[in-house]
N, C-alpha and C positions, 0 to 999 in steps of 0.2 A: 229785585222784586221783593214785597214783604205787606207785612201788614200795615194801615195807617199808624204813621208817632213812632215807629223803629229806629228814625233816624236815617230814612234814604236822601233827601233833601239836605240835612248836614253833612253825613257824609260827603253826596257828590261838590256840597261847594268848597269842601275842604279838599281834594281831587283837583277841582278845576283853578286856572288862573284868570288874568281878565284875556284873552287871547281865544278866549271861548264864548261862545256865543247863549247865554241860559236864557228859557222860554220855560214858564210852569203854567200847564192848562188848568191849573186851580185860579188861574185868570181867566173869567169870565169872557174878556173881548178877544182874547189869545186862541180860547176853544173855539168862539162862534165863529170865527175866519177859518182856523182850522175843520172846522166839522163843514163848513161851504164848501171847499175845494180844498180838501188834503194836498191834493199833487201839486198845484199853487203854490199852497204853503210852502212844502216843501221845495220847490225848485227857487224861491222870490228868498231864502235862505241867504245868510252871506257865506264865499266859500273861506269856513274858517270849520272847525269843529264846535259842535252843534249840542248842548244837555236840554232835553226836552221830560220835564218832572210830569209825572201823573199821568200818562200817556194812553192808562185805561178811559179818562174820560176821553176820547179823539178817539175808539179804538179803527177808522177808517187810515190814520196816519201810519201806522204800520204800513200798510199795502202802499201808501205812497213810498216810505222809508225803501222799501223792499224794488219798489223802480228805481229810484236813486242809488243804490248801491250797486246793481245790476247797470247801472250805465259807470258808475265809478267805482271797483273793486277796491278803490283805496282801503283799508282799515281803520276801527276808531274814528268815524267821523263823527259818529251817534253813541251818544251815555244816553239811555234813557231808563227812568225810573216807573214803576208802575204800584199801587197799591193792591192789585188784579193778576192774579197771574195771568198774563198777555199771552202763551200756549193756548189756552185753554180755550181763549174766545173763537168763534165758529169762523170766525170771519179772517184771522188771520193764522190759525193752527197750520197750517200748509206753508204759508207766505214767506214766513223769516227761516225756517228749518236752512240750514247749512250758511246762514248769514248775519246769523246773529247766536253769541254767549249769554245764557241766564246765569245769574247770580243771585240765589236766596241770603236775603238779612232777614234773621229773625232776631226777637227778642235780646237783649241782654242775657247772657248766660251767667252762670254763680260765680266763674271763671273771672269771667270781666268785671264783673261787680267790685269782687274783692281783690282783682289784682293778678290773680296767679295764672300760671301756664296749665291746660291740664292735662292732666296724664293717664286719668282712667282709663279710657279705649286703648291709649297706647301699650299699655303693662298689658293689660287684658290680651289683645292682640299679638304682642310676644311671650304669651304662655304664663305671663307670671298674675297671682294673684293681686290687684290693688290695694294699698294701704291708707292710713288715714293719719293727719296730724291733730284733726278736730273730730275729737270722739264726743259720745252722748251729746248729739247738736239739737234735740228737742226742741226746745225755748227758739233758737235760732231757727230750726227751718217752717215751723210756724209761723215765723213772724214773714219770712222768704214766701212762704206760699200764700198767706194773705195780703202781701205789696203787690206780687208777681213781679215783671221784668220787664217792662216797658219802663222808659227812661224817666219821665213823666210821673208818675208815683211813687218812683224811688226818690225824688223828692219830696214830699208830702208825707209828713208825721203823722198827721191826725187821719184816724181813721175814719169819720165825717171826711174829708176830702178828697180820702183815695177812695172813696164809693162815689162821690161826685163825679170825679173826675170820669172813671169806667163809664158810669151811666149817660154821660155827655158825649163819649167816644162812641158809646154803639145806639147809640140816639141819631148822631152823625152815619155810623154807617148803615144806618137803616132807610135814611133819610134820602141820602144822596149819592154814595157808592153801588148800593145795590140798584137805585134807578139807574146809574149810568151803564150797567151790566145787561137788564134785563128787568122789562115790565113785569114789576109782582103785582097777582091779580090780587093778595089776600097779605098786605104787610104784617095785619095782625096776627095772622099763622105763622107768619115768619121772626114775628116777636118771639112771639111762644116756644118758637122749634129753638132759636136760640139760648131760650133760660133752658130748655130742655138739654140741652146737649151737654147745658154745665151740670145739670145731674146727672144726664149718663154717659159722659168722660169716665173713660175705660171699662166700660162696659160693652156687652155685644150689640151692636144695631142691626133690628131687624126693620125694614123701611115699610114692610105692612104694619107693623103695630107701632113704628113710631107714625105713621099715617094716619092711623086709627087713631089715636090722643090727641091728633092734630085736629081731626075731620078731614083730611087730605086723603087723597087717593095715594097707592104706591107709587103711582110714575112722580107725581106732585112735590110728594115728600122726599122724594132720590135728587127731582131737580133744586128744591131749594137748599136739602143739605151740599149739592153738588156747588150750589152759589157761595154757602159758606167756606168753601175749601176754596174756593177759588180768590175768596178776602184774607185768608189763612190765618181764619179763625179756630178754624177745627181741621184734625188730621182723620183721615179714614187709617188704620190700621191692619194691613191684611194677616188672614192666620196661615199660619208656618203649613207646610204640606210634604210629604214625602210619599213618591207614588209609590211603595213598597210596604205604606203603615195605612191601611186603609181607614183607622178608627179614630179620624180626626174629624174636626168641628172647622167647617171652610167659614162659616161667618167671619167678620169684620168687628172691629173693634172702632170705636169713636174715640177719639182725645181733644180737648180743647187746648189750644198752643198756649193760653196764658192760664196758669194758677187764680192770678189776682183778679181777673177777669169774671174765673166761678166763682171765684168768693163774693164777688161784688154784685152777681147775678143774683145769688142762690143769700145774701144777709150774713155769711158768714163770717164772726171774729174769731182774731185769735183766741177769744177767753174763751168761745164756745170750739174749737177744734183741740183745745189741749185739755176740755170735757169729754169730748166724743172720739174716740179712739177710731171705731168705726169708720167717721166722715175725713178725720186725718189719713188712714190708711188708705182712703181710694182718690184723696186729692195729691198724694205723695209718691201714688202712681203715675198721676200723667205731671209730676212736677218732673222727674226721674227720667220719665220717658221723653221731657223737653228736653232738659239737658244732655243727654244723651244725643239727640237728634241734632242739637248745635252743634257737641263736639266733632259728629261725626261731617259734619261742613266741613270741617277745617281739617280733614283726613285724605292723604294723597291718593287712596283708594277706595273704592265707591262702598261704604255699607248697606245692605237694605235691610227693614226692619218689620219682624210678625211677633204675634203672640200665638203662643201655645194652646189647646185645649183638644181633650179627648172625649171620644160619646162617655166615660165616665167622667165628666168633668172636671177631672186634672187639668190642672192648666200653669204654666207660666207665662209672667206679665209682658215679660220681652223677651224675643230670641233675635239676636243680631246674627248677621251672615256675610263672610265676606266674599271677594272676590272670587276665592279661589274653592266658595264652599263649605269651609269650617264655620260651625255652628256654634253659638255662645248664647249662653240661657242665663239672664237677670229677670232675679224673684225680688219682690220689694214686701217688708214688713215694717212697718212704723215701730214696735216694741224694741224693746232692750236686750228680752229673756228671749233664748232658743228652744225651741226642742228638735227632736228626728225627724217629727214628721213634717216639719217646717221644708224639708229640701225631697219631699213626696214628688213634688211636681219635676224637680230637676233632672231627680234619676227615672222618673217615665221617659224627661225629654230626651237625657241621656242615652236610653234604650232607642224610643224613637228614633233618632238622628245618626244613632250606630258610628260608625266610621269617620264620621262628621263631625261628631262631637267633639270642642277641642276643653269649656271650660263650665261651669257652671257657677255662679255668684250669688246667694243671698244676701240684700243689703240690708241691713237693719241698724235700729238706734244703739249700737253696743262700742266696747272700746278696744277689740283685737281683728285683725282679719286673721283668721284661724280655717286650717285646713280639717274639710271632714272624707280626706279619703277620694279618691277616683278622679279628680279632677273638679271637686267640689271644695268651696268655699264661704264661710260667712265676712261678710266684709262693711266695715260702717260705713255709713250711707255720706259721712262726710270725706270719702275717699273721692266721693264724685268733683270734686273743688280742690281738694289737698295737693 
């Protein structure tokens, strides 16, 4: 599962041989049989193993999938690919539970990009602070957060194309993904709520006031940001909680999954983010907070992920949690220069999380990971790839 252009459809043909039988419902005459009689479909099958691409649009073949396997336990009969997270939809959340493995693809990570193995989460996670081979990466991560990380842009130099390109992608999925989801009464609202999200990526969402800019009621505005998450355009973000610290802010944070994406929404160049410190510093948030959330894919033990803030609005931007409970707090600053009170929010989280607490990280544009005492750290932000 992932978002359209990830590279699920290459992926799986590079997986399968000819011994396998592929069917993509972005074939028109492929869906209309299937959407007639799923269970058909599915039994008039040949018995070989089966990769069935985009399977959100069909979402009734599930339920047939789900009789099929129940008469044949075999395993691996079915790869199927979805641009939808296929959980989520009403009609099959129940159906596949104990019979079917998800597997998130997202984005190209910085990792992949350039090559390397990474090892942030993992240093992190055995207590030691992360380091960096590429310091003061300014220049470079600008130019990363206005491509973003779909594959598709990363080839495309001119910036006239990688704005095309976006606006043709969410033109499509406005078009045609979200109709195969779910009758939107009001696309135009739904246009809106999506430039909207790229401006308020990492910031708090409240669903009555983002309702209100909409003209949307709150149920309105819950259901279609709920459709955007379900395209995995945007992440909801939950805040960290501990029942013994009462004086925290339980809101939700918003992220959009791709950098390139807001930029291309929101008219943003590079010339104009290495002007605006400001607009750099809250896109470098949820670039940070992507990469993050890929590496932690590829981690043998589950992370889950909040942000920090208190009724005095202290806050850090990530706090990671692992399995076992130890707490890990990443602060993200765009600049170069440090001060004290740059790591305010870590040693509140630090208090906060008491026992818990294992490390604290600010990442910023500099050229030492340097320890500041207690378990805290400044660390370049190009340690997240190194």
């Amino acid at each position: 599962m992932g978002a359209r252009q990830v590279g699920k459809t290459t992926l799986v043909r590079d997986l399968i041989d000819d011994t396998w039988q592929y069917i993509s419902f972005d074939d028109l005459a492929q869906a209309e049989v299937a959407r007639a009689d799923p269970v058909g479909f599915i039994r008039n099958l040949p018995p070989t193993q089966i990769a069935l691409d985009e399977v959100q649009r069909v979402p009734d073949i599930l339920v047939a999938i789900k009789q099929a396997v129940d008469e044949n336990r075999s395993p691996g009969r079915f790869l199927l690919t979805g641009s939808a997270n296929a959980m989520l939809l009403p009609s099959v959340s129940d159906a596949l539970v104990g019979r079917m493995e998800a597997v998130r693809l997202a984005t190209l990570s910085e990792c992949e990009i350039i090559g390397h193995s990474p090892t942030f989460l993992d240093a992190m996670l055995c207590g030691e602070a992360p380091t960096a081979k590429d310091v003061r990466v300014r220049d470079h991560l600008v130019r990363r957060i206005v491509t973003g990380c779909f594959p598709e842009p990363l080839l495309r130099e001119s910036g006239k194309r990688l704005r095309a390109w976006y606006r043709q992608y969410l033109n499509t999925l406005i078009q045609r993904d979200l109709s195969d989801l779910s009758r939107i009464g009001n696309v135009e609202a739904m246009t809106r709520l999506l430039r909207l999200t790229a401006v308020l990526s990492g910031q708090l969402v409240n669903l009555a006031d983002l309702g209100g800019r909409l003209g949307l009621s709150r149920i309105t505005a819950g259901k279609y940001l709920a459709l955007l998450e379900q395209l995995f355009l945007v992440e909801r973000l939950p805040a960290w909680h501990a029942s013994e610290y009462r004086r925290l802010v339980k809101t939700p944070k918003i992220h959009a999954v791709d950098t390139g994406m807001m930029c291309a929404l929101r008219g943003i160049t590079g010339r104009r983010l290495l002007r605006n410190p400001v607009e750099l510093g809250s896109l470098l948030e949820s670039f940070v907070y992507n990469e993050l959330r890929k590496q932690a894919l590829w981690m043998d033990d589950p992370l889950t992920f909040h942000h920090y803030r208190d009724k005095d609005q202290v806050e850090v931007d990530l706090v990671i949690e692992d399995a076992a409970g130890g707490c890990y707090g990443v602060q993200v600053k765009a600049a170069a220069s440090l001060r004290a009170h740059d790591f305010g929010g870590l040693r509140r989280f630090r208090r906060a999380a008491g026992h818990r607490f294992r490390m604290g990280v600010l990442l910023y544009d500099g050229d030492h990971t340097t320890s500041f005492g207690d378990g805290l750290f400044a660390v370049p932000v190009g340690a997240l790839w190194s």
